[in-house]
Z-matrix of the N, CA and C atoms (Angstrom, degrees):
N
C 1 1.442
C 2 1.523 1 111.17
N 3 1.204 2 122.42 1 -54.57
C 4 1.287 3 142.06 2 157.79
C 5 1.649 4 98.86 3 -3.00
N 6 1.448 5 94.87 4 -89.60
C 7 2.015 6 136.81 5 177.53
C 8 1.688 7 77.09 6 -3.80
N 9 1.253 8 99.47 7 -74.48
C 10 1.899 9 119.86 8 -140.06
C 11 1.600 10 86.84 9 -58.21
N 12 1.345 11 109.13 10 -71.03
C 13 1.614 12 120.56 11 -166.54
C 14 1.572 13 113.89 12 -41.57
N 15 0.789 14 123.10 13 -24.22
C 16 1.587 15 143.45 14 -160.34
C 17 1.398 16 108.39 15 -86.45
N 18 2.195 17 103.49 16 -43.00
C 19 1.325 18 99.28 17 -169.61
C 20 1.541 19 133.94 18 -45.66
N 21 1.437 20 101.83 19 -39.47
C 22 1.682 21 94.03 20 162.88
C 23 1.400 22 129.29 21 -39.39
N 24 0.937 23 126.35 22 -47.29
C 25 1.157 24 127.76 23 178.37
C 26 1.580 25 127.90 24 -45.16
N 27 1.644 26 96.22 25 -41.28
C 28 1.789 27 101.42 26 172.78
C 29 1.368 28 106.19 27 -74.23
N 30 1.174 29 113.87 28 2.08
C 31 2.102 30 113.97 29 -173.14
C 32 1.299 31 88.68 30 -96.45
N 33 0.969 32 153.02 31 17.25
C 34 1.656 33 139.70 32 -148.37
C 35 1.094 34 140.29 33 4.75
N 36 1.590 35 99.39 34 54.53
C 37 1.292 36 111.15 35 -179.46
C 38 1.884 37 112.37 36 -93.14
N 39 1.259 38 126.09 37 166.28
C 40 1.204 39 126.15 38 -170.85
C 41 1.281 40 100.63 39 -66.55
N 42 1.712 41 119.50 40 -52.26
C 43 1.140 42 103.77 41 -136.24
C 44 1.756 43 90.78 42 -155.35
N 45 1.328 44 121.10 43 166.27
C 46 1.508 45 121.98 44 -164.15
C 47 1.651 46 93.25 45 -75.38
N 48 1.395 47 113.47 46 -47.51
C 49 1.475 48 125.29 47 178.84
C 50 1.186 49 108.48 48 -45.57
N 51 1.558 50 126.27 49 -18.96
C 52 1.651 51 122.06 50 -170.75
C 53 1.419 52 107.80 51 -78.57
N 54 1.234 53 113.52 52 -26.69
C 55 1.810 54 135.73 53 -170.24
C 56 1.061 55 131.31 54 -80.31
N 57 1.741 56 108.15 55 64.48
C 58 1.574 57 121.58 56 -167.04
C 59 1.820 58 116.84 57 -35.28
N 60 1.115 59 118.03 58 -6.16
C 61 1.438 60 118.42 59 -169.05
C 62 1.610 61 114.56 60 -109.09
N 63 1.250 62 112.61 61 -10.34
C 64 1.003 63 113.56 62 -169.13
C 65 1.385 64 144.27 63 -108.23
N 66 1.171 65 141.12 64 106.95
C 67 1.522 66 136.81 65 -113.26
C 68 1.567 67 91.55 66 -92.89
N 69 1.385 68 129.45 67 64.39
C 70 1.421 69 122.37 68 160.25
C 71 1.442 70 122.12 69 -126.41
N 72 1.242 71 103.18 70 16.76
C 73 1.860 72 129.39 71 152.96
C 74 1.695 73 85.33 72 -71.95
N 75 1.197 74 130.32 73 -102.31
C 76 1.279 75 154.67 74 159.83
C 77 2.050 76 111.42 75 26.42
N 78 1.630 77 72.76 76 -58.17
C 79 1.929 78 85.80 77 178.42
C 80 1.716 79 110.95 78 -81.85
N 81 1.456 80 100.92 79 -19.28
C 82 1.290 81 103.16 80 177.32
C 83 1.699 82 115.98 81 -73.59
N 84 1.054 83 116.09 82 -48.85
C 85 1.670 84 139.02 83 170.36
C 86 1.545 85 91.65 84 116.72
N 87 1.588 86 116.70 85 43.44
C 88 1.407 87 104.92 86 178.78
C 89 1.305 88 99.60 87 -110.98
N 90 1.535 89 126.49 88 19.95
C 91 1.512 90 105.51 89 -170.78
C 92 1.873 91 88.83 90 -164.91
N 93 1.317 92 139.04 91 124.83
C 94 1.487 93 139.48 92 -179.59
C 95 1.443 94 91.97 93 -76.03
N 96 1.423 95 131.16 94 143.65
C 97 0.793 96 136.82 95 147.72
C 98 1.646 97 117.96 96 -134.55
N 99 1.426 98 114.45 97 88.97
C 100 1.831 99 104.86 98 -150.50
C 101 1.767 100 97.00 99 -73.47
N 102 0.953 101 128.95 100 0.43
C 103 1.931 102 99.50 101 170.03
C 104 1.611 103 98.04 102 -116.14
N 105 1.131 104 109.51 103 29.43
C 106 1.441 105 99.33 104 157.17
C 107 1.908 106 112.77 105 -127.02
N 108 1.402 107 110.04 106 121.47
C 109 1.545 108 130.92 107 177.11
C 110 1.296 109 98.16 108 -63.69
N 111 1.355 110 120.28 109 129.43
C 112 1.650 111 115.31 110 163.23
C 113 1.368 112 98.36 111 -144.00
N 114 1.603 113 119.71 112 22.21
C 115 1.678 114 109.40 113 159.18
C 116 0.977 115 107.77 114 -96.26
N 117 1.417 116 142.58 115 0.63
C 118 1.302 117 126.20 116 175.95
C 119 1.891 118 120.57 117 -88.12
N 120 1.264 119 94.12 118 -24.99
C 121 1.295 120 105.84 119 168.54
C 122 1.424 121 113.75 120 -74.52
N 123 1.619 122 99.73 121 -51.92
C 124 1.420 123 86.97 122 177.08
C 125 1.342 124 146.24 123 -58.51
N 126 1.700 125 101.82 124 -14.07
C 127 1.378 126 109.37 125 -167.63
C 128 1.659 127 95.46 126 -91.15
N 129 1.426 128 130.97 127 -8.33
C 130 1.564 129 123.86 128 152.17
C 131 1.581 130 120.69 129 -31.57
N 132 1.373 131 109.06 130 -43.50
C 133 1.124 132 113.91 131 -168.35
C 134 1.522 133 122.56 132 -100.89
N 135 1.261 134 121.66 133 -20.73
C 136 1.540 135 133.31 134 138.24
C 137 1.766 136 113.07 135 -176.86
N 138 1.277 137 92.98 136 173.60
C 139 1.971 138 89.47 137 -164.50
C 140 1.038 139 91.58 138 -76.81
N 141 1.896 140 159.93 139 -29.19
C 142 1.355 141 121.78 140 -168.57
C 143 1.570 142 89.90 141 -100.31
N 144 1.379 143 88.81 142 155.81
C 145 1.721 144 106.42 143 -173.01
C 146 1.333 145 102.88 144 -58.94
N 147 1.696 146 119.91 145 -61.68
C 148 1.666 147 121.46 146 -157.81
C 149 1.272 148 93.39 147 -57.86
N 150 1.639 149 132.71 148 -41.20
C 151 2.003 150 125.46 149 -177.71
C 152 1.693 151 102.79 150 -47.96
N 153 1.958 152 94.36 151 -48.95
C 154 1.429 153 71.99 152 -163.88
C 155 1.593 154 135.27 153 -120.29
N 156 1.473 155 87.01 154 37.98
C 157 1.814 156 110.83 155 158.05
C 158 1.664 157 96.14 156 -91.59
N 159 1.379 158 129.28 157 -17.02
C 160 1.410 159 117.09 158 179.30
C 161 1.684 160 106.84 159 -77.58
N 162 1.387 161 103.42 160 -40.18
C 163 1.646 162 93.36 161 170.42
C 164 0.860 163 102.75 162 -79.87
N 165 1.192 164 165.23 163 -36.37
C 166 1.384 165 153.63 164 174.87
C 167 1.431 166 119.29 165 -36.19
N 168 1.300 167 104.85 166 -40.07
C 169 1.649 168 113.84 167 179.26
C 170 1.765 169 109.73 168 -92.73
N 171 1.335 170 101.12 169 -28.32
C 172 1.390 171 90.37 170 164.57
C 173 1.540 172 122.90 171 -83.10
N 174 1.405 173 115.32 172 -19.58
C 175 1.941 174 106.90 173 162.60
C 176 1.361 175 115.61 174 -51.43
N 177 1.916 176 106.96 175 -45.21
C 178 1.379 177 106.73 176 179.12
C 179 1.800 178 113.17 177 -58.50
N 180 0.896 179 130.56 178 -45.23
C 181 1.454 180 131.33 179 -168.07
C 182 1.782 181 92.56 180 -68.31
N 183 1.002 182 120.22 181 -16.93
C 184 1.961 183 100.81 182 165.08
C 185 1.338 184 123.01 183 -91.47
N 186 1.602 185 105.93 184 138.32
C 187 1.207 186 93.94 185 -172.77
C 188 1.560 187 131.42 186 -81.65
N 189 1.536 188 106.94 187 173.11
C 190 1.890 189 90.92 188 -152.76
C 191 1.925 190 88.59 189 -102.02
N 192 1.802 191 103.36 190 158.43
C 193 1.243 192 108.70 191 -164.99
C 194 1.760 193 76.48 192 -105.15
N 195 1.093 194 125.12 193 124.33
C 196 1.347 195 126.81 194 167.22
C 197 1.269 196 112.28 195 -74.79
N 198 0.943 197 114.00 196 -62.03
C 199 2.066 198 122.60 197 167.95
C 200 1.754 199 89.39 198 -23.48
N 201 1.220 200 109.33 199 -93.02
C 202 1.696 201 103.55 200 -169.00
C 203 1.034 202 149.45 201 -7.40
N 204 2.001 203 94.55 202 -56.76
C 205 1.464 204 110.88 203 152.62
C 206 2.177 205 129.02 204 -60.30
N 207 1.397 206 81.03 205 -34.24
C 208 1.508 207 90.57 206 169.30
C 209 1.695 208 107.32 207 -59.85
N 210 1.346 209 108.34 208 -72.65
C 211 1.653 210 104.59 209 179.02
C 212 1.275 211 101.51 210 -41.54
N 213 1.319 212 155.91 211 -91.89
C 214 1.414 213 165.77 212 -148.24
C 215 1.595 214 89.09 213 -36.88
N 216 1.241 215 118.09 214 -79.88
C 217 1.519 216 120.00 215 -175.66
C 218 1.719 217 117.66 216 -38.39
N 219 1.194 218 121.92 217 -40.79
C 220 1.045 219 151.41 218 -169.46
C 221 1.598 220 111.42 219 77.46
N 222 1.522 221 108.11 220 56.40
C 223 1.311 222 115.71 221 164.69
C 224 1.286 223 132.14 222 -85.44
N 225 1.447 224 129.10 223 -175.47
C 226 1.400 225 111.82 224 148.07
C 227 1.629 226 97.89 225 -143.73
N 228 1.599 227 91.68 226 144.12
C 229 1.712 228 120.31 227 -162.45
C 230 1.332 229 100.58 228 -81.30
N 231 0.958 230 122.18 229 107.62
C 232 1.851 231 115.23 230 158.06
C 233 1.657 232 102.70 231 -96.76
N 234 1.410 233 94.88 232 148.21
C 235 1.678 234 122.62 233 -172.16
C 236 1.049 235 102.56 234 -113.76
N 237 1.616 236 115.06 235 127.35
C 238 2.301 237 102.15 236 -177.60
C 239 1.537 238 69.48 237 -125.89
């Protein structure tokens, strides 16, 4: 989840909020989006929503190990 949420960041954008495409208005409850589910994810992170849009925002504030996701995928990361 991280991976995805993060992607802004390799675009160089400031901020996740800058990233018209990306459904974390949605997880926040700052934006309706009715064919997109975001209780199921959310409840990963704990059963009441406000706990767990708070972890939600605190996964985002760690930083992401890209390698990891690469191993997991079974990719390999090139760095230019």
């Amino acid at each position: 989840m991280s991976c995805y949420a993060a992607m802004p960041s390799s675009l160089f954008l400031e901020s996740t909020d800058d990233y018209p495409w990306s459904s974390h208005h949605a997880y926040l409850g700052r934006q309706i989006t009715p064919w997109l589910t975001t209780d199921w994810v959310l409840r990963q992170f704990h059963e009441e929503r406000d706990a767990a849009r708070a972890r939600y925002l605190r996964l985002l504030g760690e930083p992401v190990d890209e390698q990891q996701y690469a191993n997991k995928a079974g990719l390999t990361l090139f760095v230019l």
